[in-house]
PAGUTOR-61332 format. One line per field, with one value per residue (C-alpha): residue number from 1; residue in one letter; x negated, y negated, z. Coordinates in nm, 2 decimals, always signed. Layout:
BEGIN
n	(NUM, ...) $
res	(a, ...) $
px	(X, ...) $
py	(Y, ...) $
pz	(Z, ...) $
This chain:
BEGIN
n	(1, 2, 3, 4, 5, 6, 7, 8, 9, 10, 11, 12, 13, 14, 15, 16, 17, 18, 19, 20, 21, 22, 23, 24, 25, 26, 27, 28, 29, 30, 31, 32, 33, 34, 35, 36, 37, 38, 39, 40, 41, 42, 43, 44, 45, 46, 47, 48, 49, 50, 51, 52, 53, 54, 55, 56, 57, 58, 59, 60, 61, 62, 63, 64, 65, 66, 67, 68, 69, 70, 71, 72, 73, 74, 75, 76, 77, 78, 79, 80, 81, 82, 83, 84, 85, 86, 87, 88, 89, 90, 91, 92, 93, 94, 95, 96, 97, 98, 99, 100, 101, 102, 103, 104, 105, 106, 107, 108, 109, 110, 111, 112, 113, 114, 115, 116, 117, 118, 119, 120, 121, 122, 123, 124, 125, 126, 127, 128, 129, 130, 131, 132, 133, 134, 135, 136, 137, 138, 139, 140, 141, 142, 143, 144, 145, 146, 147, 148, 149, 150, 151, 152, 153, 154, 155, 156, 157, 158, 159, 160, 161, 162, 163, 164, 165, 166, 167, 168, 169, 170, 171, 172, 173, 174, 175, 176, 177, 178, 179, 180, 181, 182, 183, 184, 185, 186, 187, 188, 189, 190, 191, 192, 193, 194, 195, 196, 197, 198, 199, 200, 201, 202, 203, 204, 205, 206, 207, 208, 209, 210, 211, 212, 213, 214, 215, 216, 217, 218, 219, 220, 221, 222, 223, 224, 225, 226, 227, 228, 229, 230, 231, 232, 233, 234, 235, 236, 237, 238, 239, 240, 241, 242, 243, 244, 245, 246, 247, 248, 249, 250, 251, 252, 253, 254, 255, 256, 257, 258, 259, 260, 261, 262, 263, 264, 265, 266, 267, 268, 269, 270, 271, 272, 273, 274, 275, 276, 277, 278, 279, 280, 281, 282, 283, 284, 285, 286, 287, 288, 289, 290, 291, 292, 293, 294, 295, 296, 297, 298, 299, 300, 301, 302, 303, 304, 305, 306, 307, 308, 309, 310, 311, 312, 313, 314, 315, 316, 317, 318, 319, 320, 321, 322, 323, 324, 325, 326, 327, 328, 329, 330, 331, 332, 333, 334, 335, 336, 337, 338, 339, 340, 341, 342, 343, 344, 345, 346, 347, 348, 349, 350, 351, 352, 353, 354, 355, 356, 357, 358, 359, 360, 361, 362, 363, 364, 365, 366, 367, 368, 369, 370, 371, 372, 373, 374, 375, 376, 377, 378, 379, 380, 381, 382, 383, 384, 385, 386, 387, 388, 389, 390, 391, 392, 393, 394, 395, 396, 397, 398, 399, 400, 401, 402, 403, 404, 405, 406, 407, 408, 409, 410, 411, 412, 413, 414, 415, 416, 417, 418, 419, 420, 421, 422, 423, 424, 425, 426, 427, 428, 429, 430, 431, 432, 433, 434, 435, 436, 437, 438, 439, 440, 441, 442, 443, 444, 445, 446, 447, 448, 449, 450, 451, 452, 453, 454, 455, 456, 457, 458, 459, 460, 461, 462, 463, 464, 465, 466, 467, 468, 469, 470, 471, 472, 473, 474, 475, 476, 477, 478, 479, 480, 481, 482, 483, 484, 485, 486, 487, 488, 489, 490, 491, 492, 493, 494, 495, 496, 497, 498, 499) $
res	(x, x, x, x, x, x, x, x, x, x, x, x, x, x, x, x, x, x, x, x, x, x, x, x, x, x, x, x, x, x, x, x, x, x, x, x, x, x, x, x, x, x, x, x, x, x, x, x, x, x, x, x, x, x, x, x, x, x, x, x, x, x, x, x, x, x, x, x, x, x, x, x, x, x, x, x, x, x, x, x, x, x, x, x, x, x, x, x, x, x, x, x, x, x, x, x, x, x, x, x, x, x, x, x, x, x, x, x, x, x, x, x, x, x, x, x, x, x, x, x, x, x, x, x, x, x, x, x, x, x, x, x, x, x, x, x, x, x, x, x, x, x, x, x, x, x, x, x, x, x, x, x, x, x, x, x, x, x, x, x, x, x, x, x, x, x, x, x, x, x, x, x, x, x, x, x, x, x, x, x, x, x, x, x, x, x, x, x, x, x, x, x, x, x, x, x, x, x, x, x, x, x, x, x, x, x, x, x, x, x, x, x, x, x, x, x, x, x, x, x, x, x, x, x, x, x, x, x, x, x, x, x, x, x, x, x, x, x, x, x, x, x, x, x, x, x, x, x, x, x, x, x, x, x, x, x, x, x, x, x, x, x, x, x, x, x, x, x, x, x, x, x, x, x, x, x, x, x, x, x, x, x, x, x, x, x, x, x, x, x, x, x, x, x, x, x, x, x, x, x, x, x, x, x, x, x, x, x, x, x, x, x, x, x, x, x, x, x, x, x, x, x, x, x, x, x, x, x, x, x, x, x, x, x, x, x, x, x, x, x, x, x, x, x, x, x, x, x, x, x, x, x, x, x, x, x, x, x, x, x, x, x, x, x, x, x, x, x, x, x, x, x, x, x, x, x, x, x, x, x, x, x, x, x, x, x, x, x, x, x, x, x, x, x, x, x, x, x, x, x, x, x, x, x, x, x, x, x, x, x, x, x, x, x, x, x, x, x, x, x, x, x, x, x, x, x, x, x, x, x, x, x, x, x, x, x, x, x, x, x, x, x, x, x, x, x, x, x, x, x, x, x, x, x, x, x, x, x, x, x, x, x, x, x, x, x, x, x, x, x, x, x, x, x, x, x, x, x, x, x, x, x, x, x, x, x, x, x, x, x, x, x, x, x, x, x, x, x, x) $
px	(+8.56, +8.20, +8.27, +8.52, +8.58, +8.77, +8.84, +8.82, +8.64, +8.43, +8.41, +8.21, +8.30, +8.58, +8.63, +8.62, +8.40, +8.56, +8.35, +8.37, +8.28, +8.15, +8.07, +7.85, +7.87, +7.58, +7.67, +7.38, +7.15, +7.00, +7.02, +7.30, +7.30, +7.45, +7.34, +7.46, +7.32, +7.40, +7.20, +7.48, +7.42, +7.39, +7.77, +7.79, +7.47, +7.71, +7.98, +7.84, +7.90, +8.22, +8.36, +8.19, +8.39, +8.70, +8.71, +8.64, +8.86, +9.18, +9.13, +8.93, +8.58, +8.23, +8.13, +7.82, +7.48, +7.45, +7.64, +7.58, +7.75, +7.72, +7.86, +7.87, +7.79, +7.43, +7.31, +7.49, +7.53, +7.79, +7.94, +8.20, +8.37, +8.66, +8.39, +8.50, +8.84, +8.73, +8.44, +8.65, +8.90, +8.67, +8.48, +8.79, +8.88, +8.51, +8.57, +8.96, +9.08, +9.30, +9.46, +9.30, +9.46, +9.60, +9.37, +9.57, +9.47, +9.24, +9.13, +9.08, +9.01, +8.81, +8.82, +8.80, +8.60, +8.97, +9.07, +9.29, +9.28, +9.25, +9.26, +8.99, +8.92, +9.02, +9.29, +9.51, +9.25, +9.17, +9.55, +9.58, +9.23, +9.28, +9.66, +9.59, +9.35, +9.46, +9.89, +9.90, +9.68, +9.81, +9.71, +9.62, +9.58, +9.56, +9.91, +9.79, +9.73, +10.06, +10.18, +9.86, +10.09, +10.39, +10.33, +10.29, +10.56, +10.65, +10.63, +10.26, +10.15, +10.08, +9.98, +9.88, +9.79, +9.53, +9.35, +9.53, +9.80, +9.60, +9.71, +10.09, +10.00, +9.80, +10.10, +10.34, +10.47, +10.53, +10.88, +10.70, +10.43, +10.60, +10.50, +10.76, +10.80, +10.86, +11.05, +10.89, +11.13, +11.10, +10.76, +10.87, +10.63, +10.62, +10.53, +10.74, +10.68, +10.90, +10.70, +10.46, +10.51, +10.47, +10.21, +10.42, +10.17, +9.99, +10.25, +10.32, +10.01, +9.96, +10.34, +10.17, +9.89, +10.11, +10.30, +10.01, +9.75, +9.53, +9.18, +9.25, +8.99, +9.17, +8.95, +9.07, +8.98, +9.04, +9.36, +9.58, +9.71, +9.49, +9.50, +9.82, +9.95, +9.70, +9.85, +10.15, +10.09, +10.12, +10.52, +10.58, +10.34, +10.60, +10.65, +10.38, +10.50, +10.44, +10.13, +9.96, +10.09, +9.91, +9.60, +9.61, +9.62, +9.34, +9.10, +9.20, +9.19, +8.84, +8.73, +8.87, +9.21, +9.39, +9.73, +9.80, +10.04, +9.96, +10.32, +10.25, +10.03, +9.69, +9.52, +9.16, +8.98, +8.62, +8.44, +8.19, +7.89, +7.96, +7.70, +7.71, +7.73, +8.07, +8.20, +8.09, +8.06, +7.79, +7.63, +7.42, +7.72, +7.89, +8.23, +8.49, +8.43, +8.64, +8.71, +8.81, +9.03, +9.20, +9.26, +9.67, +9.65, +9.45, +9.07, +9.09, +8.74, +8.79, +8.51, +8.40, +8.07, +7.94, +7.94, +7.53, +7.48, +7.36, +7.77, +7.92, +7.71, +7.80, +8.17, +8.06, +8.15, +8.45, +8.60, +8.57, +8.60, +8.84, +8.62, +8.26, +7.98, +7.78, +7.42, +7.25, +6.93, +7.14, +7.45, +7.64, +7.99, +8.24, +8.58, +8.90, +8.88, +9.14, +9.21, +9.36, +9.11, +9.19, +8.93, +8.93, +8.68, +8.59, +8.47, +8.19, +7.99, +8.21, +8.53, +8.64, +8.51, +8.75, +9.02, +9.17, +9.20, +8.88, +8.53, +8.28, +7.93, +7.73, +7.47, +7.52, +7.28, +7.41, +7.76, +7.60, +7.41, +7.72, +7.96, +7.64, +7.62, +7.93, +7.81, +7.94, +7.98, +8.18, +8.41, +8.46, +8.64, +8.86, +9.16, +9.34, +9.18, +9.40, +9.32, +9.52, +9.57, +9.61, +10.00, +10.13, +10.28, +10.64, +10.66, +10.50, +10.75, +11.01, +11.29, +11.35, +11.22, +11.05, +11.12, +11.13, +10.92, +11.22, +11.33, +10.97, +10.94, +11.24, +11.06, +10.77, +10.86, +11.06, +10.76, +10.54, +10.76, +10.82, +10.44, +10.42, +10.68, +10.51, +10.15, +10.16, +9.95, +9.91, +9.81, +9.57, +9.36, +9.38, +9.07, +8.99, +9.07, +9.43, +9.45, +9.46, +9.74, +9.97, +9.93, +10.08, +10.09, +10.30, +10.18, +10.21, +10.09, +9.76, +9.69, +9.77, +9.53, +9.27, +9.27, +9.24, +8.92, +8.79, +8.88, +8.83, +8.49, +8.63, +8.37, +8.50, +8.58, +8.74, +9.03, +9.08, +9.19, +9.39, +9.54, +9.57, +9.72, +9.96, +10.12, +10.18, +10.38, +10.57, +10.67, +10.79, +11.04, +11.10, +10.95, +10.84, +10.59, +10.32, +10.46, +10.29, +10.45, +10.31, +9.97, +10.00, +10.13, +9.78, +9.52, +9.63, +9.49, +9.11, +9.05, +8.89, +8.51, +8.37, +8.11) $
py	(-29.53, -29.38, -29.45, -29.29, -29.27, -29.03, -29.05, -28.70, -28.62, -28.42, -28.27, -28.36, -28.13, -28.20, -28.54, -28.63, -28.82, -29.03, -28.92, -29.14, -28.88, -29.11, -28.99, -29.18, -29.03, -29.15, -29.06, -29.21, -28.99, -28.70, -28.44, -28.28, -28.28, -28.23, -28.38, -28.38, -28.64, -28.73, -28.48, -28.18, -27.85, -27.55, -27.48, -27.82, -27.77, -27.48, -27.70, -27.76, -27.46, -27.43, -27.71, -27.67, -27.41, -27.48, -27.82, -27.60, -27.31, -27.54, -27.73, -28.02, -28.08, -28.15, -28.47, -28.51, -28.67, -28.69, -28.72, -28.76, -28.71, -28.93, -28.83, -29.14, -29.21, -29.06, -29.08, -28.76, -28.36, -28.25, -27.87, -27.67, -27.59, -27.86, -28.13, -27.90, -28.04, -28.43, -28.37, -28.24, -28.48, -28.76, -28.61, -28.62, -28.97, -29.09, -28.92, -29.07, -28.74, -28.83, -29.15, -29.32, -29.19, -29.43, -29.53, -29.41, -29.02, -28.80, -28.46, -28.16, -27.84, -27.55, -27.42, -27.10, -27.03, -27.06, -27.35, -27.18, -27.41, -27.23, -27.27, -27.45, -27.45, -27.78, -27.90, -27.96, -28.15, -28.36, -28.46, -28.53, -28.73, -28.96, -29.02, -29.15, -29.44, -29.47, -29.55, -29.53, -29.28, -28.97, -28.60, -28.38, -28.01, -27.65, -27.49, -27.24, -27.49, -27.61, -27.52, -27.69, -28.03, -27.96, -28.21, -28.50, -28.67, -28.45, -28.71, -28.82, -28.45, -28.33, -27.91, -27.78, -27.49, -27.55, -27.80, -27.87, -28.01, -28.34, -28.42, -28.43, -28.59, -28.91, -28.96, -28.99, -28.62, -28.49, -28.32, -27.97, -28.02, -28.09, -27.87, -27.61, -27.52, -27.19, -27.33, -27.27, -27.04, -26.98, -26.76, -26.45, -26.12, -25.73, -25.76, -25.85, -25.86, -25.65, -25.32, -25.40, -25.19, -25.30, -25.56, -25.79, -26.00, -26.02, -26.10, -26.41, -26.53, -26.54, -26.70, -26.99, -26.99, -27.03, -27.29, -27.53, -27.37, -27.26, -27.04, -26.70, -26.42, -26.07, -25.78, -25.45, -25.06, -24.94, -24.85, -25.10, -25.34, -25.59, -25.65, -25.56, -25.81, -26.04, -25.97, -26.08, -26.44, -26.62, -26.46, -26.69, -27.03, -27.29, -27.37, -27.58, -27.91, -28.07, -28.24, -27.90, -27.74, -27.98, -28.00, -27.63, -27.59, -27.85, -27.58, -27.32, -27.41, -27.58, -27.21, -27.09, -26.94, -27.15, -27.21, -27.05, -27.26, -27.21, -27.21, -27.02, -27.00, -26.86, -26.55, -26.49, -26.18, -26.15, -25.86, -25.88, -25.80, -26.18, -26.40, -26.75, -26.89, -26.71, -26.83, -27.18, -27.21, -27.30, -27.24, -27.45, -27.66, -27.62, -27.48, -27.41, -27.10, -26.90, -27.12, -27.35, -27.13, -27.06, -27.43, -27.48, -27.12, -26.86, -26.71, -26.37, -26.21, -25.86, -25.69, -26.02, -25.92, -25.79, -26.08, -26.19, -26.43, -26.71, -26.69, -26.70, -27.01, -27.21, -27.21, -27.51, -27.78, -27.65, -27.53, -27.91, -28.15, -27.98, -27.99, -27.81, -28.03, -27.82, -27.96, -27.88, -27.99, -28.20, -28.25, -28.26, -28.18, -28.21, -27.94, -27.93, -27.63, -27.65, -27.31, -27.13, -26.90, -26.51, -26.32, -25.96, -25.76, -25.42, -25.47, -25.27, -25.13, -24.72, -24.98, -24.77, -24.98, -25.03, -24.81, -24.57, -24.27, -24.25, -24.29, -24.54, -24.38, -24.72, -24.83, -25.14, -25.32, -25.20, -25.38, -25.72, -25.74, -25.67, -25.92, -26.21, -26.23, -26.46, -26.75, -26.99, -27.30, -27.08, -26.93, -27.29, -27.37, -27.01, -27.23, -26.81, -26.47, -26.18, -25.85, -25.55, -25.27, -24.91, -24.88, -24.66, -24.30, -24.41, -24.72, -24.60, -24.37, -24.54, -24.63, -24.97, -25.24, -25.51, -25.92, -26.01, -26.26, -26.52, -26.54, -26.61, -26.84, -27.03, -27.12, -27.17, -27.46, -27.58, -27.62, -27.75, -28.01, -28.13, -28.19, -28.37, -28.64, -28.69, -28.69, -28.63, -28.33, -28.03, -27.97, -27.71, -27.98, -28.22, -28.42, -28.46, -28.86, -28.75, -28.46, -28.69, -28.89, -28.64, -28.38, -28.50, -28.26, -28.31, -28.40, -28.02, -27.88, -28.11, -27.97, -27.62, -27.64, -27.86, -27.51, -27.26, -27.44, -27.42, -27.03, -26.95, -27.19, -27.31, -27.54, -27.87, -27.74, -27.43, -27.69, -27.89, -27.56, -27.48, -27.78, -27.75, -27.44, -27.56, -27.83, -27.59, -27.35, -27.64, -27.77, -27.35, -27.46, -27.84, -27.99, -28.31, -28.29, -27.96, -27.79, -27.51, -27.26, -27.35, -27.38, -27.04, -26.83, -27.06, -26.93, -26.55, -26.60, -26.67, -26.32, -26.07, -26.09, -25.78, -25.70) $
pz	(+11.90, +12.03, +12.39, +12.64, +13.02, +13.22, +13.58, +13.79, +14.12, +14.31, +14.66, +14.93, +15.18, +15.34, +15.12, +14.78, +14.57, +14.26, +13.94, +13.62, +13.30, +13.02, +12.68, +12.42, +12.06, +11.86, +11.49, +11.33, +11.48, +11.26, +11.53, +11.64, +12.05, +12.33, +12.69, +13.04, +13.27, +13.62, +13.84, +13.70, +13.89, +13.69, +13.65, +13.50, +13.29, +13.14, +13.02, +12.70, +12.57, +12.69, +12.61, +12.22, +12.21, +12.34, +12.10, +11.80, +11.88, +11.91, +11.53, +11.72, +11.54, +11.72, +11.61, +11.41, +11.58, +11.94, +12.23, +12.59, +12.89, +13.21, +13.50, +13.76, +14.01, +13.89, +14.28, +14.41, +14.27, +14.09, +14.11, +13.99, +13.67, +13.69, +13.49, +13.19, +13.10, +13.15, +12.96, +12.66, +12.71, +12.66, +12.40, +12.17, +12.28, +12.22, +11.82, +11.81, +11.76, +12.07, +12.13, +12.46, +12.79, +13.04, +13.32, +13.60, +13.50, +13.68, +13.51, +13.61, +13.48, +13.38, +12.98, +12.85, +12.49, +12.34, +12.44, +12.77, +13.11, +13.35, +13.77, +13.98, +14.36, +14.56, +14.32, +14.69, +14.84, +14.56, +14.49, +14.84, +14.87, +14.58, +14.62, +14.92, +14.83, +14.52, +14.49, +14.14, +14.05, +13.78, +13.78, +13.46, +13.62, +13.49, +13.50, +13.78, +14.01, +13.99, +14.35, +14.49, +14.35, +14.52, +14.79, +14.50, +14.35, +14.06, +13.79, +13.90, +13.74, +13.46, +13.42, +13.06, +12.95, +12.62, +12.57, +12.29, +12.49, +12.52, +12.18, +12.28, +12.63, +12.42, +12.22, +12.51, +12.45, +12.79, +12.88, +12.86, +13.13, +13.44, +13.75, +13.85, +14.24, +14.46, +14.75, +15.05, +15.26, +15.66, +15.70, +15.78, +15.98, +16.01, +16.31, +16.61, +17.00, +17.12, +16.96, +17.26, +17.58, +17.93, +17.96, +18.15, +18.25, +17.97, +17.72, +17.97, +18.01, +17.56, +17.60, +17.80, +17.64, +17.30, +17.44, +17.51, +17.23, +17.52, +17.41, +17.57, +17.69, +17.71, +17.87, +17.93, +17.85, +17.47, +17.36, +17.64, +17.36, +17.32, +16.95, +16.95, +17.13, +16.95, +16.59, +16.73, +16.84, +16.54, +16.51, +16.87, +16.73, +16.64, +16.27, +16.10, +16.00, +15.66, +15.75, +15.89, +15.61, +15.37, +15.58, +15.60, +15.19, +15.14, +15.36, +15.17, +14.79, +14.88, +15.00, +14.67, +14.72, +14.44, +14.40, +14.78, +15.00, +15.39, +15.51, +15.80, +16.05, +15.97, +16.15, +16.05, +16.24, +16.11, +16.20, +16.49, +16.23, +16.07, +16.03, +16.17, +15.81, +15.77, +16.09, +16.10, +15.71, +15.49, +15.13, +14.92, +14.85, +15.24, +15.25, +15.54, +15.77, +15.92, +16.25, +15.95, +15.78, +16.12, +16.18, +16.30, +16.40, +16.53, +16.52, +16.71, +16.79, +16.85, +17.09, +17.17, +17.33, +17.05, +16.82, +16.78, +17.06, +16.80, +16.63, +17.04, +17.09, +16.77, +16.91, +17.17, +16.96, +16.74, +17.07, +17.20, +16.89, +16.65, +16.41, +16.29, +16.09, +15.87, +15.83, +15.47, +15.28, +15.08, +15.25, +15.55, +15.56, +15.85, +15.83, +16.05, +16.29, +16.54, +16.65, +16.91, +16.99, +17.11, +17.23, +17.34, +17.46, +17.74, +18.05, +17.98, +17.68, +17.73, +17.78, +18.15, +18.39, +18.66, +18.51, +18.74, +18.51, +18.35, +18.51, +18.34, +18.26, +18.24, +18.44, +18.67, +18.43, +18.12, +18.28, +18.37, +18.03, +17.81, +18.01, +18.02, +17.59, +17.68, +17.84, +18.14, +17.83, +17.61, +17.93, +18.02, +17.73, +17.75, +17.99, +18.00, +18.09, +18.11, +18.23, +18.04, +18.23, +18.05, +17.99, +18.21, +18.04, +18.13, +17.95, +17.65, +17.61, +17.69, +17.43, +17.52, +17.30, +17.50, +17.46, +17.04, +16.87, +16.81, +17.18, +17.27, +16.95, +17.10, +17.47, +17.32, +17.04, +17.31, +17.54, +17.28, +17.17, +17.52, +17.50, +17.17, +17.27, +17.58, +17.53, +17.11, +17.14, +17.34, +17.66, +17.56, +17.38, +17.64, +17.72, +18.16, +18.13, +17.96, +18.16, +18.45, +18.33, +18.23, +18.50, +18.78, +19.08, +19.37, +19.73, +19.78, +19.47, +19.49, +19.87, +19.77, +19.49, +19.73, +19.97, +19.65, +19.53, +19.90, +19.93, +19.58, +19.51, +19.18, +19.02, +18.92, +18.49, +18.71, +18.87, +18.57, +18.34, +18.65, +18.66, +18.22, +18.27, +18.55, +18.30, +18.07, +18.30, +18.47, +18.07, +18.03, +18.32, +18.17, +18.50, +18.54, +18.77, +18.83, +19.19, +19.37, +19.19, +18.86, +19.03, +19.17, +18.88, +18.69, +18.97, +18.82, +18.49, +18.60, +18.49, +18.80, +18.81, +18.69, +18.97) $
């Protein structure tokens, strides 16, 4: 045999691209070569040599004359060192040193000069991807990506260690290379809720904003508990299910954290020096950011403010669609990013304006400027603002924990799922059409609201995250309908205006 074909894929992405590997061995030719085609990338370019290797160094033989590689469809680029396995594999089929796989398989895999397999990025997302328009497709993996498979029926994957494990695999061999498992246990924290002190109203308003994943803007002077209490949010989000968990994992392995389950709810905090490529995502080849990474849990920007203006502003459209499309050259790719987003920042650029003990030595310009880097677009899509107070001396050292993480855990999956059976999602990502239909106020809570828009001149985005936050509370209390109460405890968190 002289001709062989091997089925394995490559991202796009957030998608996958199916890539057929053929290999033509042309013995009669006097020169011994070897050629990649079908625009490679450099990574791929370097699989040659690998892959020469690897054969030799695991009692396979190069065949004589020369052999070329296709990689199909020829029309887009390939990357990343997973080609190397397929290659080989189809390279030894092409010589019949291996007997011919079965057409269900997909390969993937990168090879060491020894022969080793060893780990690639994306293994989860291209399981996932290609299971799920192909039924009866068949997995060959690296044995470190092994918990990527978990969420694939177990006997629809193979994980090797050498390449010469191939030779057992062609001949049917296979009780040795079944994936093993780590159970995924209940995600457990260090942190917990109750190590907060005082900051009643804070701690309420991050319950509700929990309980209907509302975007929340916390401002107060330095040292009142703001991160804090921001640490702490994921211990109250309710479990992940099975399909966030998956979704979650794809994210990760294609940013390159391989074999890593996301079993709990993931808290990214960049630093404010990060560019917009880091947040948003990007590269040559365009992979997730950190709004992406965050996605099913929470982004918190710390001294919000003094993010670069141009990172603030590429929030807009992440904040409203769920999702971020990175624009390249050569590609565009469109990742998940739904995020709870928890901002914090001082009310001005010494952090003491406004607080009773210590007196602010900024200018009335210097305040205006710091507070205007966040702009009305990006405040209309922050439904909670919270003012934190310094903690008064008493309750810091008081010896009383506060509320823990589990009882709040407890109201807030209860809220949430109220939500999901009624509207299947949550409030917080709600669109105005929806929001319509599912907040109903009563005759009492619409004319109190009516009055606080009058005396309040709330803008018309002003009344509907009232109204969003207002369905939120009154699912807290398992009401049916919004009443003035839940309206009234809403108006509260509109943040005070600075001057």
């Amino acid at each position: 045999m002289k001709y062989s074909k091997i089925k394995t894929g490559c991202i796009d992405g957030f998608k996958v691209e199916n890539i057929l590997v053929e290999i033509d061995v042309n013995s009669r030719s006097t020169q011994q070569t070897f050629k990649i085609v079908g625009m490679p990338s450099t990574s791929v370019l370097e699989s040659e040599k690998r892959v020469t290797s690897a054969i030799r160094n695991t009692g396979f033989t190069i065949p004589n004359g020369s052999i070329v590689a296709n990689l199909s469809p020829t029309s887009m680029r390939k990357d990343g060192s997973h080609f190397d396995l397929p290659i080989a594999v189809s390279l030894l089929e092409a010589s019949g040193q291996i007997k011919e796989l079965s057409e269900d398989y997909y390969i993937f895999g990168e090879l060491g000069l020894n022969g080793e397999v060893r780990p690639v990025s994306g293994i989860s997302l291209f399981l996932m991807y290609i299971k799920e328009r192909n039924q009866q497709a068949k997995f060959i993996i690296p044995r470190g990506n092994q918990g990527e498979s978990k969420f694939v029926e177990k006997n629809e994957v193979i994980v090797i260690d050498s390449l010469k494990d191939i030779e057992n695999i062609s001949l049917g061999i296979l009780d040795d290379y079944s994936p093993k498992y780590e159970d995924i246990v209940q995600p457990s924290y260090n942190l917990d809720f109750r190590e907060i002190k005082g900051q009643i109203f804070a701690k309420r308003g991050i319950e509700i904003a929990a309980s209907g994943f509302h975007n929340v803007l916390m401002r107060g002077s330095p040292g009142s508990g703001k991160t804090m209490i921001a640490k702490r949010v994921p211990t109250i989000l309710p479990d992940m299910t099975r399909e966030e968990i998956i979704e979650s994992t794809m994210i990760y392995s294609v940013a390159g954290y391989m074999n890593t389950i996301i079993d709990k709810r993931p808290f990214r905090s960049p630093h404010h020096t990060a560019s917009t490529a880091s947040i948003i995502g990007g590269g040559a080849v365009p992979k997730p950011g950190e709004i992406s990474l965050a996605h099913n849990g929470v982004l918190f920007m710390d001294e919000f403010p003094e993010y670069r203006t141009d990172v603030i502003e590429s929030l807009r459209q992440p904040l409203e669609d769920g999702e971020v499309t990175v624009t390249r050259a050569k590609s565009v790719a469109n990742f998940p990013a739904r995020f709870m987003l928890i901002a914090s920042q001082n009310p001005c650029p010494c952090g003491y304006y406004g607080d009773k003990e210590i007196e602010c030595t900024c200018s009335l310009n210097q305040i205006l400027n710091y507070n205007r880097k966040i702009s009305g677009p990006i405040l209309d899509r922050i439904d909670i603002r919270i003012d934190t107070p310094r903690v008064k001396i008493d309750e810091l050292m008081s010896k009383e924990d506060g509320e823990s993480s589990e009882k709040i855990k407890e109201r807030v999956s209860k809220a949430s799922q109220i939500q999901i059976k009624r509207q299947n999602k949550l409030n917080g990502k709600l669109s105005n059409k929806e929001l319509k239909k599912f907040a109903v106020l009563s005759e009492k809570a619409e004319d109190f609201l009516k009055q606080a828009a009058i005396n309040l001149k709330l803008t018309a985005r002003s009344v509907n995250r009232v109204v969003r936050i207002s369905r939120t509370i009154a699912d807290t209390f398992d009401s049916k309908n919004v009443e003035i109460s839940h309206v009234s405890e809403a108006l509260n968190y509109r943040g005070r205006k600075i001057i």
